[in-house]
KOLKOL-517097 format. One record per residue (C-alpha): residue number from 1; chain; x, y, z. Coordinates in steps of 0.5 Angstrom, whole numbers. Layout:
  resi  chain      x      y      z
   NUM      A      X      Y      Z
...
END
This chain:
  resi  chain      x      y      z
     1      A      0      0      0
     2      A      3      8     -1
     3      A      3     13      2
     4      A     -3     16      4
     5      A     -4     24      2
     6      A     -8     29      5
     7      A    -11     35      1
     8      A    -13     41      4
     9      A    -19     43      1
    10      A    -20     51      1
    11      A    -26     55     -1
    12      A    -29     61     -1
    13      A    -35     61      5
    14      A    -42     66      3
    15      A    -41     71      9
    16      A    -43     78      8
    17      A    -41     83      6
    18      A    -34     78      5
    19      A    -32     72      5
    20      A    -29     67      9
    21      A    -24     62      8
    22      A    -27     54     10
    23      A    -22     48      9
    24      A    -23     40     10
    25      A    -18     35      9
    26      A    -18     29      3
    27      A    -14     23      4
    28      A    -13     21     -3
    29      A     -8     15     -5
    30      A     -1     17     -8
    31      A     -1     11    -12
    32      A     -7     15    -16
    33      A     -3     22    -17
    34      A      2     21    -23
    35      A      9     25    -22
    36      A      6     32    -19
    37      A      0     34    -17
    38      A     -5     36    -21
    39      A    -12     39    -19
    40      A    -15     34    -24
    41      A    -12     28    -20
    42      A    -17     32    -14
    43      A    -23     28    -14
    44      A    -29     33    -14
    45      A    -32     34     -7
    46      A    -38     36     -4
    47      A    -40     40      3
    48      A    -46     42      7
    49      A    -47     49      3
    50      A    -53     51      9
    51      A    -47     51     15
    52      A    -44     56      9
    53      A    -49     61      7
    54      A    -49     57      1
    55      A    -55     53      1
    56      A    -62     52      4
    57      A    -62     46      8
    58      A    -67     42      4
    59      A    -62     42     -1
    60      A    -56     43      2
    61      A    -50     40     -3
    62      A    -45     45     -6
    63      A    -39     42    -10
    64      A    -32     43    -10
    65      A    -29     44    -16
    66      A    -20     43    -15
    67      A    -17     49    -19
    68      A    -10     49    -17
    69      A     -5     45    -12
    70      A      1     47     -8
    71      A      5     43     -3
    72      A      4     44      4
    73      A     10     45      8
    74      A      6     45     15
    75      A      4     39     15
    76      A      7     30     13
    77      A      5     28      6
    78      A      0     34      4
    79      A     -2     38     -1
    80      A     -7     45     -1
    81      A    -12     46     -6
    82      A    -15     51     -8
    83      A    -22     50    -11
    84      A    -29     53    -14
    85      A    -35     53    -11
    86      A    -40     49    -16
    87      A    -48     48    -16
    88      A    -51     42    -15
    89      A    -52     41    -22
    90      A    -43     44    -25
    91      A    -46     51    -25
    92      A    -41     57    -22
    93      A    -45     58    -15
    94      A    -46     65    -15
    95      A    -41     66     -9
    96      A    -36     64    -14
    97      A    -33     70    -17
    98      A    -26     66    -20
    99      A    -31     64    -25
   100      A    -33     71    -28
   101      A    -25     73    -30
   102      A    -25     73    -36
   103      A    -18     73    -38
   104      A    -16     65    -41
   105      A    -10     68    -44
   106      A     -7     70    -39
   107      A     -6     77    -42
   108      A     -7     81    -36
   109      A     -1     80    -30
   110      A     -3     82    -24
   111      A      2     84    -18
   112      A     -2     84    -11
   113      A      1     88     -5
   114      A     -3     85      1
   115      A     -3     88      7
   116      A     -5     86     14
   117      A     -4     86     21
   118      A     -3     81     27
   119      A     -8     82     32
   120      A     -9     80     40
   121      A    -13     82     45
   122      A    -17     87     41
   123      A    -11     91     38
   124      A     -5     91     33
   125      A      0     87     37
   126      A      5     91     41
   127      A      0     96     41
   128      A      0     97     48
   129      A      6     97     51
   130      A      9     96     59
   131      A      2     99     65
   132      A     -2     99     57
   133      A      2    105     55
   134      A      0    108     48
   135      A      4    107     42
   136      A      9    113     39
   137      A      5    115     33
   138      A      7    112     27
   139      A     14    114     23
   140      A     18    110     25
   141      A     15    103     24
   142      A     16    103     16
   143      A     20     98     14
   144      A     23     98     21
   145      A     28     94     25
   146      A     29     93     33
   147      A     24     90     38
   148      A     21     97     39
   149      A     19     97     32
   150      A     18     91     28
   151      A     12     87     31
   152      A     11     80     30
   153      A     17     79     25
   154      A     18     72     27
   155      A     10     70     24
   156      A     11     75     19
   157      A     18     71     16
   158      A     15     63     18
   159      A     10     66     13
   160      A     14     68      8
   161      A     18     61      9
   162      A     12     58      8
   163      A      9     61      2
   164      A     16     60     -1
   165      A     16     53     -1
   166      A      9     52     -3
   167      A     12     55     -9
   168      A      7     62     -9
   169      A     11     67    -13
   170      A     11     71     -7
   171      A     16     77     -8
   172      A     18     80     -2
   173      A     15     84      5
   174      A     15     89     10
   175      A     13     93     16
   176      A      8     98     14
   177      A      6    105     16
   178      A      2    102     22
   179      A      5     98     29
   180      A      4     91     27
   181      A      2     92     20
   182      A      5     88     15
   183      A      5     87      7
   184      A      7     82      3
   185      A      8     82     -5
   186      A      5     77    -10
   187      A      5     77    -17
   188      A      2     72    -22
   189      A      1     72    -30
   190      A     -7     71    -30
   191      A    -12     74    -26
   192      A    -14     67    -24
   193      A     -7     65    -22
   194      A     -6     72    -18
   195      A    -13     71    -14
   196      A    -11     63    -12
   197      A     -5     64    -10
   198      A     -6     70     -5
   199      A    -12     66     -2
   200      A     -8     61     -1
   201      A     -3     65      2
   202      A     -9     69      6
   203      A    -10     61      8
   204      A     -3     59     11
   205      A     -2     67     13
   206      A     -9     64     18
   207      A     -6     58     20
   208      A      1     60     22
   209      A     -2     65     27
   210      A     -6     59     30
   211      A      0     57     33
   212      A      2     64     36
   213      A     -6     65     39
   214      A     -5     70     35
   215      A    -11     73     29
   216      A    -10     77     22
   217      A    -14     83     22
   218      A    -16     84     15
   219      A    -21     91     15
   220      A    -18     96     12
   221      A    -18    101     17
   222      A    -17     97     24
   223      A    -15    103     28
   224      A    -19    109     27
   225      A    -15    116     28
   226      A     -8    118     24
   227      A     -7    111     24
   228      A     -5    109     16
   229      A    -11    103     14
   230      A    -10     97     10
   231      A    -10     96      2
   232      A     -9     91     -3
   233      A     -6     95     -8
   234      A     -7     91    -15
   235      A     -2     93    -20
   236      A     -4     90    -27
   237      A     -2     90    -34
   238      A     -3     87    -41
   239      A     -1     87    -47
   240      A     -2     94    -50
   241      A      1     97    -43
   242      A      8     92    -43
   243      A      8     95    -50
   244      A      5    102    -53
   245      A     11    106    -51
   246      A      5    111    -51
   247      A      3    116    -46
   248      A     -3    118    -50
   249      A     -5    110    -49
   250      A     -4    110    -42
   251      A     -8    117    -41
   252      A    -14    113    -45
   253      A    -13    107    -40
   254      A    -14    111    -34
   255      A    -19    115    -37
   256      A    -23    109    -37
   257      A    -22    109    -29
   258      A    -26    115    -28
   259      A    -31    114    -35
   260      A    -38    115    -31
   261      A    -40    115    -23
   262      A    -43    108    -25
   263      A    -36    104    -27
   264      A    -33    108    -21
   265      A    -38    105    -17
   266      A    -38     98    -20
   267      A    -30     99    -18
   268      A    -32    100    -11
   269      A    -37     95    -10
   270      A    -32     90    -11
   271      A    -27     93     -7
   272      A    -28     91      0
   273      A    -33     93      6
   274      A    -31     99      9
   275      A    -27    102      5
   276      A    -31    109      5
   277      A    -26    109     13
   278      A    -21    107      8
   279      A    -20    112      3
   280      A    -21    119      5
   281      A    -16    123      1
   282      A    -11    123      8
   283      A     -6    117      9
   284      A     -3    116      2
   285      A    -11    115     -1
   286      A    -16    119     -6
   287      A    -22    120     -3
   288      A    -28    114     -5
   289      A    -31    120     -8
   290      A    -26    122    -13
   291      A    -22    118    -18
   292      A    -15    121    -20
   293      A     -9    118    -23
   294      A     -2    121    -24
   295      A      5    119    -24
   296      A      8    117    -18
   297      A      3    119    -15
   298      A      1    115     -9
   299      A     -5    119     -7
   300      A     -8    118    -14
   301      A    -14    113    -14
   302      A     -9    110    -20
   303      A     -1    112    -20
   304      A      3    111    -26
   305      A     10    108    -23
   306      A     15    112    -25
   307      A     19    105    -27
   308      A     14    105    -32
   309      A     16    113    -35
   310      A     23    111    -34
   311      A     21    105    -39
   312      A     19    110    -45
   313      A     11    108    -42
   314      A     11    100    -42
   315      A     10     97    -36
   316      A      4     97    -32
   317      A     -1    102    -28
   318      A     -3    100    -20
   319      A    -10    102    -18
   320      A     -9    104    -10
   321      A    -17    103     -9
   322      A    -17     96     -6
   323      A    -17     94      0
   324      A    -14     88      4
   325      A    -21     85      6
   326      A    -22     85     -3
   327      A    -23     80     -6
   328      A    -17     79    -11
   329      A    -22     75    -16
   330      A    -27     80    -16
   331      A    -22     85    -16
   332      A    -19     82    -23
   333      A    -25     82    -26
   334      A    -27     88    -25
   335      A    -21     91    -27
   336      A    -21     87    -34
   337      A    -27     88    -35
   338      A    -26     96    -34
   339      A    -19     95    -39
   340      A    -23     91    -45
   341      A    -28     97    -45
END
């Protein structure tokens, strides 16, 4: 007999106003997989969709459809799979956002920079010091080092070593503007690749942290006051962007952004719950209000990065608006959607 292999099954729950991560494990028999594992080597699989908010309990089965497979470093012989959430009957379940990309060709790359922060006793960690002292104001804990500054760098490096040897292409982290707040870079081409991997890396972020009691806040604006909020920024581009070498083309493509109030809303639909606390002209944002876009500008709703310039206008362009609560699949659509025109 052969190893047995534990998959972990991952989807997207029906919560509002965002979707929660569930999980379940599969043993599956090694001698089944042929070389690497592919998510057609994943038998499809069903869950109780009325303890998800998926489905009435009259008829309660949803199915799980796997779509992308990683190993898993935090455990013996096991596999993460990432997966859709299907109807009884094969078709996409409404909650299944993934299923509304419309990129098959893969021509739009997608780097995402999730920011988070590490969470206890109801505050950012670290946030109160020795007697339940306030902590200095923000400054000096961007991209900081020392004890004082840099809070929760061991979760945030057993993360980063996790994502790496689960083959995510993450590219990189780092302390952000807020006390106990982190970011990590993830970049994929295919905007359904780019979602999977930041989910399942959201995952693994969860679970290391299940270790440390400690939890992940993923509201865009954890700490009210002059305290910097939590984004996802979505860098995107495709083939016109990478090549045009054309300021014209990129001011066309921006413009798009901003056409009508109804794009501009249909953006912000999708972007994250709360966000309005989020975006509000302070703190490196735009007001939810307006849409602008300039070079370098990181309090433009969109920002041409200077690479870009530099570049003689081929690169790619970073909506700013995305909260870190976003979904990447939802964010994706949109943002090809709004591109195709």
């Amino acid at each position: 007999m052969g190893k047995k292999l534990k998959l972990e099954y991952i989807w997207l729950d029906g919560s509002q106003p965002t979707q929660g991560m569930r999980s379940k494990t599969k043993i599956l028999d090694e001698d089944k997989v042929k070389g690497k594992l592919d998510p057609r080597d994943c038998p499809v699989w069903s869950f109780d969709g009325s303890s998800t908010n998926q489905a009435s309990g009259g008829a309660s089965d949803c199915l799980l459809k796997p779509v992308a497979t990683y190993p898993d470093p935090t455990r013996r012989n096991a596999y993460l799979v990432m997966c859709e959430v299907m109807n009884a009957d094969g078709t996409a379940h409404e909650t299944n956002a993934r299923a509304t990309i419309d990129d098959d060709d893969n021509d739009f790359w997608f780097g995402f920079e999730q920011e988070y922060v590490l969470w206890q006793n109801g505050a950012p960690i670290g946030f109160f010091g020795e007697n339940g002292a306030y902590p200095r104001p923000q400054g000096p804990y961007y991209c900081s080092v020392g004890a004082d500054n840099a809070i929760g760098r061991h979760i945030v490096e057993e993360h980063f070593d996790v994502c790496i040897d689960a083959g995510l292409n993450v590219e990189g982290i780092n302390a952000e503007v807020m006390i106990g707040q982190w970011e990590y870079q993830i970049f994929a081409k295919g905007g359904k690749d780019a979602g999977d991997q930041i989910w399942v890396s959201r995952y693994l972020l969860e679970r290391t942290c299940e270790k440390y009691d400690v939890t992940v806040n993923w509201d865009p604006k954890p700490v009210k006051g002059d305290w910097n909020g939590s984004g996802m920024h979505a860098n995107f581009s495709n083939t016109v962007l990478r090549t045009c070498g054309s300021q014209d083309k990129y001011n066309e493509i921006c413009e798009k952004f901003g056409a009508t109030p109804e794009i501009i809303k249909a953006h912000m639909d999708v972007y994250g719950a709360l966000n309005e606390e989020r975006l509000t002209g302070d703190h490196e944002t735009q007001s939810i209000d307006k849409f602008s876009y300039g070079v370098s500008d990181r309090g433009a709703s969109i920002r041409i990065p200077i690479a870009t310039v530099e570049s003689d206008w081929k690169g790619w362009l970073e909506d700013r608006r995305p909260a870190s609560n976003a979904d990447p699949y939802k964010v994706a659509s949109r943002i090809i959607k709004t591109v195709k025109g």
